[in-house]
Legacy VTK file of the C-alpha trace (Angstrom):
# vtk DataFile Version 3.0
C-alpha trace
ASCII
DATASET POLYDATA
POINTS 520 float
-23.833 -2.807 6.370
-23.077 0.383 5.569
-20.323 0.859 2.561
-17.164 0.527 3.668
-15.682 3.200 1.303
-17.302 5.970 3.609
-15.918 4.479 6.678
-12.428 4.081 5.524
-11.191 7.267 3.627
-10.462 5.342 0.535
-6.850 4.243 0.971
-5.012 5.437 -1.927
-7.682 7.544 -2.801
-8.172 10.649 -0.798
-7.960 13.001 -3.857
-10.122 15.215 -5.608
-12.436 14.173 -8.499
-10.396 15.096 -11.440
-7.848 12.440 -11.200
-10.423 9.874 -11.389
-10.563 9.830 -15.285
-13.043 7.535 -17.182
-15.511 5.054 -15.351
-13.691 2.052 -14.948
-16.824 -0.281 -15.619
-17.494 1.091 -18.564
-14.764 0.757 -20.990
-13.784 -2.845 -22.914
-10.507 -4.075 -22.020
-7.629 -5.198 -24.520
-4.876 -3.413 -26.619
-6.757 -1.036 -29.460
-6.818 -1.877 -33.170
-3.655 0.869 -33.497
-1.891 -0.713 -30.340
0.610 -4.480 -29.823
-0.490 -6.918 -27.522
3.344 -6.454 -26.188
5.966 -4.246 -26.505
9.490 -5.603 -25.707
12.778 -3.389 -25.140
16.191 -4.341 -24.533
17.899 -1.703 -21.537
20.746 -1.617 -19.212
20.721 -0.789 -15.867
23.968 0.452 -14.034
23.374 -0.960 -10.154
25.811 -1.195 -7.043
28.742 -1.150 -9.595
27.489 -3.706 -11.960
26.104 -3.241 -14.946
22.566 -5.682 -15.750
21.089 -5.922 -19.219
17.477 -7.029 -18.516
13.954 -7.324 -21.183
11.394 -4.917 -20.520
7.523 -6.308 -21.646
4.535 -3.597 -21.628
1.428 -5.072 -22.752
-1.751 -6.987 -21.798
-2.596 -10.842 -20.356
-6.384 -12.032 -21.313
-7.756 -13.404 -17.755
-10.244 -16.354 -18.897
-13.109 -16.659 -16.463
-14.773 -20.082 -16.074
-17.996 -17.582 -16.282
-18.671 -14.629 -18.621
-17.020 -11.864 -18.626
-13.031 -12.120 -18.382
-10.525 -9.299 -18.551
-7.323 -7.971 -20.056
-4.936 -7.506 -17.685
-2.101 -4.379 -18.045
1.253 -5.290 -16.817
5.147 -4.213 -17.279
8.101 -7.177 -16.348
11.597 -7.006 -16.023
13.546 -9.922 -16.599
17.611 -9.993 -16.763
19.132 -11.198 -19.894
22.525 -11.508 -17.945
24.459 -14.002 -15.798
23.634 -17.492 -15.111
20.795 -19.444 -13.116
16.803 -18.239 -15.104
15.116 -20.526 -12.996
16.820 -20.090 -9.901
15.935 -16.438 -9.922
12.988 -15.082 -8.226
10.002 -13.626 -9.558
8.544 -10.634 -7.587
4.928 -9.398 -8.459
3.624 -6.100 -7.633
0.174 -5.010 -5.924
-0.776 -0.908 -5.068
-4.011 -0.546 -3.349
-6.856 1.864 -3.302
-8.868 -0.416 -4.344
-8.374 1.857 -7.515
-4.787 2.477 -7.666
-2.551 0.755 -10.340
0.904 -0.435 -9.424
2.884 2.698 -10.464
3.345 3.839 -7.084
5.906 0.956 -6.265
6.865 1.101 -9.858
8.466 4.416 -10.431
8.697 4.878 -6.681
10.806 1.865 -5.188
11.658 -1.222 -6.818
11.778 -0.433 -10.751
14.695 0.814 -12.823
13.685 4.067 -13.138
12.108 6.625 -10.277
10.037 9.600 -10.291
12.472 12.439 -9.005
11.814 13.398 -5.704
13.118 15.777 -2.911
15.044 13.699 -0.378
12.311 13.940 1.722
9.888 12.436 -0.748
8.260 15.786 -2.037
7.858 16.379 -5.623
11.404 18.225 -7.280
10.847 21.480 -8.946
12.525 19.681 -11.977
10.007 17.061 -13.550
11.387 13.849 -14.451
12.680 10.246 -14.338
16.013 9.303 -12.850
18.060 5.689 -12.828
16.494 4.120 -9.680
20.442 2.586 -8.110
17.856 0.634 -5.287
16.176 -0.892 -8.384
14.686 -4.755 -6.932
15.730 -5.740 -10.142
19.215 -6.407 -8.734
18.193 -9.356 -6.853
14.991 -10.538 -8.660
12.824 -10.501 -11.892
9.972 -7.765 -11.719
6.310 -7.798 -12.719
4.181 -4.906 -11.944
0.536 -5.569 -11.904
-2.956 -3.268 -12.881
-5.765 -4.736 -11.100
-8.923 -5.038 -13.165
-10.451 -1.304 -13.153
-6.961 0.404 -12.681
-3.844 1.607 -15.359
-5.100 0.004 -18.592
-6.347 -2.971 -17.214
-10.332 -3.416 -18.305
-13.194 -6.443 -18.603
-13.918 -7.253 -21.826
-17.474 -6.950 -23.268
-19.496 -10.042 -22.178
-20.287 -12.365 -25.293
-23.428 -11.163 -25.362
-22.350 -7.714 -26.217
-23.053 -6.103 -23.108
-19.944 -4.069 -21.292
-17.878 -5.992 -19.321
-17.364 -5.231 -15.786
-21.009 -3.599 -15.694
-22.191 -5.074 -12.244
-19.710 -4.607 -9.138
-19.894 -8.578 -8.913
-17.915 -9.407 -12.105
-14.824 -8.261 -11.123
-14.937 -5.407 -8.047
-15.628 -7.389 -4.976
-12.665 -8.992 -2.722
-13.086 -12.453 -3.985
-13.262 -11.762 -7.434
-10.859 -9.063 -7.454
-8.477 -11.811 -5.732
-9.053 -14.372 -8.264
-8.079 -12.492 -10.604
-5.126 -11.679 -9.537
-4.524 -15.031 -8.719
-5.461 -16.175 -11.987
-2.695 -13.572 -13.932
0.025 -14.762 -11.958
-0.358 -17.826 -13.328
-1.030 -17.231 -16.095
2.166 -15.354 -16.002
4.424 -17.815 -15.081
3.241 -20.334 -17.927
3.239 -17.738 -20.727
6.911 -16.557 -19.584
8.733 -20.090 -18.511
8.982 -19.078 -15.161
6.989 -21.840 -13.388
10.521 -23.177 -11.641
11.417 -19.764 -10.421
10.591 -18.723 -6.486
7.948 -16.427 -6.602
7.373 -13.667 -4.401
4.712 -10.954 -3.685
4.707 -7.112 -2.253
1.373 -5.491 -1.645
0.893 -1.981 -0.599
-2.112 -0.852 1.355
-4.990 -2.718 0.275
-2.404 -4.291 -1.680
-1.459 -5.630 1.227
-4.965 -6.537 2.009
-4.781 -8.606 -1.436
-0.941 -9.920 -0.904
-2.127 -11.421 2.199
-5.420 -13.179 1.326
-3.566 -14.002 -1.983
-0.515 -15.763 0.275
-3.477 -18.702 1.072
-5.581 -18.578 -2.506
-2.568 -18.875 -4.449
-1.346 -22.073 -2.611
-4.783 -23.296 -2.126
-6.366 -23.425 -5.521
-4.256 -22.300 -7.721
-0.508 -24.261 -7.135
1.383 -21.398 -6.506
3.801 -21.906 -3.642
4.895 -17.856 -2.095
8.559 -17.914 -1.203
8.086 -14.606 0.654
5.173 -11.653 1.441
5.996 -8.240 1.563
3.143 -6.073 3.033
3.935 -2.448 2.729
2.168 -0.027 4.623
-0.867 -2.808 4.639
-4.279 -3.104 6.349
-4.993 -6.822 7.542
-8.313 -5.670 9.668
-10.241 -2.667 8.428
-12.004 -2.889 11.675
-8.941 -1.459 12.954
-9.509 1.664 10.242
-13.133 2.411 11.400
-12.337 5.267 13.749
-15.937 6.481 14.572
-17.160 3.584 16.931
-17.484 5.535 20.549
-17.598 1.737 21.575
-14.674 0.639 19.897
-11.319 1.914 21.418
-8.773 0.045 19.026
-9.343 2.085 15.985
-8.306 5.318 18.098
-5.189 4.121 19.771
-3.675 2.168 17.463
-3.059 5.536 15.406
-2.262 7.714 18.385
1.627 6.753 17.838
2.087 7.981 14.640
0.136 11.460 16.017
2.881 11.924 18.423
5.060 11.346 16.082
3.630 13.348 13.601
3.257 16.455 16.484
7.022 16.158 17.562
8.261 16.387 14.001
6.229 19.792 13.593
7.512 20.556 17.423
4.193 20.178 19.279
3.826 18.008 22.451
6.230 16.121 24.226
8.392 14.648 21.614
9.265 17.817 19.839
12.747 18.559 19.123
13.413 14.703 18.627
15.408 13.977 15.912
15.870 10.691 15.599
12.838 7.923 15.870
14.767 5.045 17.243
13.562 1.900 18.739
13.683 2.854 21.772
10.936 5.657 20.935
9.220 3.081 19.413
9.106 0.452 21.748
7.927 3.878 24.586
4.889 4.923 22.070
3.728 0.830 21.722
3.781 0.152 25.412
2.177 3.256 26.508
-0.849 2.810 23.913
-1.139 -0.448 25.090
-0.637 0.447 28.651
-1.677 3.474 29.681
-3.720 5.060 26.963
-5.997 1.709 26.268
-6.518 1.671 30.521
-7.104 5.572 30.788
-9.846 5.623 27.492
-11.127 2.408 28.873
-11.608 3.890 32.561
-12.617 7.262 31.222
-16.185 7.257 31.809
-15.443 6.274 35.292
-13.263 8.455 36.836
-13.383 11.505 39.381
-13.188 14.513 37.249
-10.224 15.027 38.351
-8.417 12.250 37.376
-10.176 11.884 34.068
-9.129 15.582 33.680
-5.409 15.187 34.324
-5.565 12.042 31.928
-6.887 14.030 28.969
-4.272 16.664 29.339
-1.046 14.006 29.608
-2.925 13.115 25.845
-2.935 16.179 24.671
0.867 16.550 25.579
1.465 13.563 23.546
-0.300 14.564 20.614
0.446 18.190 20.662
-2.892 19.326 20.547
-4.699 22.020 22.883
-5.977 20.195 25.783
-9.601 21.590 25.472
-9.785 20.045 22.174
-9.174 16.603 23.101
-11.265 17.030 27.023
-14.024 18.429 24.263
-13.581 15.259 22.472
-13.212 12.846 25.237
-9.917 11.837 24.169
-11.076 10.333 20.416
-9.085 12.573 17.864
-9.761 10.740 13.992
-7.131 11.658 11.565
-9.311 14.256 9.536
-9.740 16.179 13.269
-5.579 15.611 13.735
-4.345 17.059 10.488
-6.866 20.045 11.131
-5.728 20.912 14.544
-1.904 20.347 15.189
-0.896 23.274 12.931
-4.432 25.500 13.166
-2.457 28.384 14.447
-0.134 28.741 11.532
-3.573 27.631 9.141
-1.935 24.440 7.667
-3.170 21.271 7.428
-0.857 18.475 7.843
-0.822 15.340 5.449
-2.366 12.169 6.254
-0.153 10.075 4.076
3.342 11.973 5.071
2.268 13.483 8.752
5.735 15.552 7.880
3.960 16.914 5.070
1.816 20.211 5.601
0.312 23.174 2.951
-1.781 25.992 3.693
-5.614 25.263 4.981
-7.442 26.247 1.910
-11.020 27.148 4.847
-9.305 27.640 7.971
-12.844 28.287 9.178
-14.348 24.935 8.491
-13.913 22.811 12.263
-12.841 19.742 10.118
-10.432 19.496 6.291
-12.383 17.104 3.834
-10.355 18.705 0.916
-7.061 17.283 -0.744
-4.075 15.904 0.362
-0.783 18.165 0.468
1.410 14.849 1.076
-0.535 12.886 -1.855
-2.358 15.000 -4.160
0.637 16.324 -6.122
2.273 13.109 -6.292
-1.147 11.257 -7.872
-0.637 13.882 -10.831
3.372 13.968 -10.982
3.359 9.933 -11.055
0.704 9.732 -13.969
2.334 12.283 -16.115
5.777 10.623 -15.874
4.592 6.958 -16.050
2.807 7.792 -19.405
5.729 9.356 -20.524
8.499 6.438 -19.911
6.064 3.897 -21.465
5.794 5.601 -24.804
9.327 7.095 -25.058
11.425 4.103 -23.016
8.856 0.972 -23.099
7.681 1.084 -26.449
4.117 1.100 -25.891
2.098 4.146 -27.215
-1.929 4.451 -27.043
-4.359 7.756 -26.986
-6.366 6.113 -23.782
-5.849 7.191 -20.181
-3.728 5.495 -17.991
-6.028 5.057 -14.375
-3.343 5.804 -11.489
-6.372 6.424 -9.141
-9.944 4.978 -10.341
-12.021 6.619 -7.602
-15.353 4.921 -9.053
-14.225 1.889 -8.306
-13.224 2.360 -4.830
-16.403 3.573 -4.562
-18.594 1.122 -5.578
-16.330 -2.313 -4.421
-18.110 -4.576 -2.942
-16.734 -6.028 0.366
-19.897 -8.680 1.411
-17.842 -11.834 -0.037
-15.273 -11.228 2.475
-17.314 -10.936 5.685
-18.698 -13.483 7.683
-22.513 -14.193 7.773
-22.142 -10.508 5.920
-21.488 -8.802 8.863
-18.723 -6.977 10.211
-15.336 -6.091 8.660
-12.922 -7.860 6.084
-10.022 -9.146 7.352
-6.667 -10.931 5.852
-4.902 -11.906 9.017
-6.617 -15.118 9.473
-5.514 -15.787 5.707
-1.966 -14.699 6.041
-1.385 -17.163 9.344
-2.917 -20.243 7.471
-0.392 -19.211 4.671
2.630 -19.217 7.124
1.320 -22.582 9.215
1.031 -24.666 5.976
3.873 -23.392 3.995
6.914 -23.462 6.103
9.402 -21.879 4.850
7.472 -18.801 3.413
8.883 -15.390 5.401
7.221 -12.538 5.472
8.115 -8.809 6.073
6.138 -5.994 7.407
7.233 -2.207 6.368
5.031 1.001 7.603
5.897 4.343 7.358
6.272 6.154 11.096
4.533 8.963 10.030
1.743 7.603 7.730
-1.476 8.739 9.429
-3.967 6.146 7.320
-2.612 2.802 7.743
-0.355 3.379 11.011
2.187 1.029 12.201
0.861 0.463 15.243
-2.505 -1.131 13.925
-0.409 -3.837 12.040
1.907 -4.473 15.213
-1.426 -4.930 17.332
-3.404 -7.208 14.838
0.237 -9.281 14.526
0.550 -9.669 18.380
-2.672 -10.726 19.436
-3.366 -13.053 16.219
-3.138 -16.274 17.624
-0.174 -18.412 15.802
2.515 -21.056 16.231
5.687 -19.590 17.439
7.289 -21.379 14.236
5.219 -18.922 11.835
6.110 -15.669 14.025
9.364 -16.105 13.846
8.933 -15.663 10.410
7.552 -12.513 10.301
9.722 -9.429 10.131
9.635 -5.527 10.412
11.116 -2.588 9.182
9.826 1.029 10.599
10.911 3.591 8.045
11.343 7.656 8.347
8.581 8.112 6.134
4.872 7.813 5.148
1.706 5.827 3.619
4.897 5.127 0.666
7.809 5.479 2.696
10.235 4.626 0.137
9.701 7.928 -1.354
11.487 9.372 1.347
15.794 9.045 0.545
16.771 7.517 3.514
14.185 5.010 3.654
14.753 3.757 0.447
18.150 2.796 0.727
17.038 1.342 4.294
14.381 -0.387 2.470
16.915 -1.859 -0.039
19.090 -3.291 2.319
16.809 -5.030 4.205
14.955 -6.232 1.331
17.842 -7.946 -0.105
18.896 -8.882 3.283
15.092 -10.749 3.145
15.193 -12.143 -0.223
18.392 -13.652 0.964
17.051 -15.295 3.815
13.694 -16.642 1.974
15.663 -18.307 -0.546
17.690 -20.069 1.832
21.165 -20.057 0.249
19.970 -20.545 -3.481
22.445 -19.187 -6.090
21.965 -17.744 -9.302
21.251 -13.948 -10.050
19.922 -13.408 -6.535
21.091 -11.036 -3.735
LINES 1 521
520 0 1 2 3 4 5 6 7 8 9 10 11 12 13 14 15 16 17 18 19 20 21 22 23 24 25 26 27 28 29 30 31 32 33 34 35 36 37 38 39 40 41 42 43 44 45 46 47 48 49 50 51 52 53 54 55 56 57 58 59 60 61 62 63 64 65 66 67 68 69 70 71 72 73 74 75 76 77 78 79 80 81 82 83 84 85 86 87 88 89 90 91 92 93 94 95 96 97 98 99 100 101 102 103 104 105 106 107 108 109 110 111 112 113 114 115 116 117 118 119 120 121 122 123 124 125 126 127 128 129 130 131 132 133 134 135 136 137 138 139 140 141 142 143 144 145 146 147 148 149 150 151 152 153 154 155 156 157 158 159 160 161 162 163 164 165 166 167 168 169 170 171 172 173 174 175 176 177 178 179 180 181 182 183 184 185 186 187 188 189 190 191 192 193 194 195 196 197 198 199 200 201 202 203 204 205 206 207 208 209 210 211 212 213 214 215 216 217 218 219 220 221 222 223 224 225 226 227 228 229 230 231 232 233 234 235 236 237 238 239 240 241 242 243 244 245 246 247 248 249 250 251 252 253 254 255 256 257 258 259 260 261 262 263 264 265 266 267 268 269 270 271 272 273 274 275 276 277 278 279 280 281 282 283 284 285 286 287 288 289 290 291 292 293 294 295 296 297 298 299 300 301 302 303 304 305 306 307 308 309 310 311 312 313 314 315 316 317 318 319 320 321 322 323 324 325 326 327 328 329 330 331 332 333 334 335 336 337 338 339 340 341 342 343 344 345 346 347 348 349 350 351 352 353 354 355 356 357 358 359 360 361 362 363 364 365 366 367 368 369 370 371 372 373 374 375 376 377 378 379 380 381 382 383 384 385 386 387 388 389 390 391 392 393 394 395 396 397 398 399 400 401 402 403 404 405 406 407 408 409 410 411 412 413 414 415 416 417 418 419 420 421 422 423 424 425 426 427 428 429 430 431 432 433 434 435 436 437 438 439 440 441 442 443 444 445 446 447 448 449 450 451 452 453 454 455 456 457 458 459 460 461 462 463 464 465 466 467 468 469 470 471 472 473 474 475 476 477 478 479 480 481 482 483 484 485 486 487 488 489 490 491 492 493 494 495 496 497 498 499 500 501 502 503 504 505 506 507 508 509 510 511 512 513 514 515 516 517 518 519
């Protein structure tokens, strides 16, 4: 099989070399000689009119491993100190993706106290900084933000032998193992902090998603960990929907052509340009027509009078704003890579991948295809480090000379996906995981957010593996969605942040079934 890192474009990780940092499976895990195990602060947090005094802890969790090696897990909680009901409060933990990235994304971008300050369109301000987050999560629920194994501080200790944890990809960077980990810190967790009585919930974004929703089964399964609620953020449950380069394979190629038109109308190419508003109307137009006429026409393509397979190929290139002899030339299969290169040639820009909205100058307009950075990610990945190592020594407590990992790109690289396929062919998936959750735990909920103009994981592809993934009726009706003005982290975006915190509270509400306390 061959890697799966070169057919999917590393979610989370299309960025240049330098911010991958040290080799993740090289260094020992656990706090220095010069650094605490914990660091706990005492902060206030002004939110929706009230005031909340809440604990911040910054420090590490030692993962035992029935086998040699284990790790030393970096995390950062926030628990209120305020108001009544401790155990009646939820517990929300935190998954980013990559695999590679650590959780500072949702951290400093949605759900924590503080947030990286951002244009209200979710591009980087020209004045650096941290700002008080008034959409915090912590409003309605305790907060834990997780580093994988690999990622932020988070590291496997040396084996007892002496040799360096983490050496081989199967100690700790393959899907299973990487899941059982996870698994294994929550937890771990809950006993250390008293919180085994308190509903516990989990948000994954991209891969993280991947991980929330294999995790939704594992937890319950071996571990006695009962989800209350899943939130999958920008997620991918089938990377066989991410492929893109399969002339056989039609799926991976419509299921992003949405977001493209989208993506073209915004920048006032094709049909939907000048369209202000995405509204579900749009929506519900772009779903039936991939499913309709798009998966008929590049089904029937081969097939047709010249003609007719002619006039087809145009009508796409209308919808995705691109000329029509590109996509005749192509046959009607436009990747993302191809997309971002083409829409805006003319002007020689390039348009982002994770924010389609997003667009810089094309560093070799001459080059037929853009393999370089990112101009919706790549200053983010750098603005998000800098500030997150900042608020942990000057707000958190917790001071150390080593590296914080916000993107491991070695990692990425070398994970090792053969534990999750069957017979070792093929493609993971977490679908079949995430319906077996909802069938045997009944009153789990779970909500779906994308981004409408995130090019990597596009809404669409969720929508079609939900649909056709055979299920009781009982556990779709518990599955919700929420299509945000934004990208790959559409919460960065102003507006779809505070639509984001609305309906999450609106969800929490709903998965906790009337329970008082602290909650929303």
């Amino acid at each position: 099989m061959p890697r799966l890192a070169t057919l999917l474009p590393l979610l989370l990780l299309l960025v240049a070399d330098g911010a991958a940092g040290e080799t993740a499976a090289a260094r020992a895990g656990g706090p220095a000689p010069d650094e605490p195990a914990t660091a706990v602060t005492l902060h206030q947090l002004d939110s929706g009119g009230e005031r909340l005094s809440f604990r911040a802890t910054a420090g590490f969790l030692p993962i035992p491993d029935p086998e040699d090696p284990a790790a030393d897990m970096f995390f950062v909680a926030y628990q209120r100190i305020d108001g009544d009901g401790f155990a009646a409060r939820p517990v929300t933990f935190f998954l980013n993706g990559g695999p590679g990235a650590a959780s500072v994304w949702l951290h400093l971008g949605a759900a924590g106290p503080k947030r990286l300050r951002l244009e209200p369109d979710g591009q980087l301000s020209s004045v650096p900084g941290l700002d008080v987050n008034p959409h915090s999560w912590l409003a309605f629920t305790d907060l834990v933000f997780v580093d994988p194994v690999g990622t932020g501080f988070s590291r496997p200790r040396p084996r007892s032998d002496g040799s360096p944890g983490g050496a081989h990809p199967q100690d700790f960077f393959t899907v299973s193992r990487d899941l059982e980990s996870l698994a294994a810190f929550m937890r771990l967790w809950l006993d250390r902090f008293g919180r085994r009585s308190s509903p516990p919930f989990l948000v994954g974004e991209s891969y993280g998603g991947f991980r929330a929703a294999r995790l939704a089964r594992l937890l319950e399964e071996r571990f006695d960990i009962r989800l209350k609620a899943v939130v999958l953020v920008s997620p991918v449950l089938e990377f066989e929907l991410l492929r893109g380069a399969d002339d056989h394979n039609l799926l991976p190629w419509l299921t992003r052509y949405p977001s493209f038109a989208l993506t073209a109308g915004y920048h006032g190419r094709g049909r939907y340009a000048g369209i202000e508003e995405v509204d579900e109307r749009l929506i519900a137009e772009l779903e039936d027509w991939a499913s309709g006429e798009l998966l008929s026409g590049l089904a029937r393509l081969p097939r047709l009078p010249e003609a007719e397979a002619r006039a087809f190929l145009v009508g796409l290139s209308d919808r995705l704003g691109l000329p029509p002899e590109l996509v005749i030339r192509r046959r009607g299969r436009i990747g993302m890579q191809l997309f971002a290169k083409e829409l805006l040639r003319d002007r020689q820009r390039i348009v982002g991948l994770y924010d389609g909205r997003a667009s810089g100058a094309d560093p070799r307009p001459d080059r037929p295809q853009h393999r370089g950075g990112d101009p919706s990610f790549d200053p983010l990945a750098a603005a998000f480090a800098a500030a997150f190592s900042s608020y942990l020594a000057q707000e958190l407590g917790w001071r150390t000379d080593r590296r914080y990992l916000v993107l491991a790109r070695e990692l990425a690289e070398h994970w090792d996906y053969r534990d999750a396929l069957e017979g070792g062919m093929g493609y993971p998936g977490a679908s079949d995981d995430l319906v077996e959750a909802l069938a045997l735990l009944p009153d789990m909920r779970v909500l779906i957010v994308h981004g409408l103009y995130d090019l990597v994981t596009a809404w669409y592809a969720t929508r079609w593996v939900i649909d056709h993934e055979p299920m009781p009726e009982s556990a779709r009706a518990r599955i919700d969605w929420l299509l945000l003005p934004g990208g790959h982290m559409p919460y960065l975006d102003a507006r779809a942040l505070r639509r984001l915190d609305e309906r999450v509270r609106s969800f929490y509400r709903s998965a906790l079934g009337g329970i008082s306390g602290s909650g929303p």
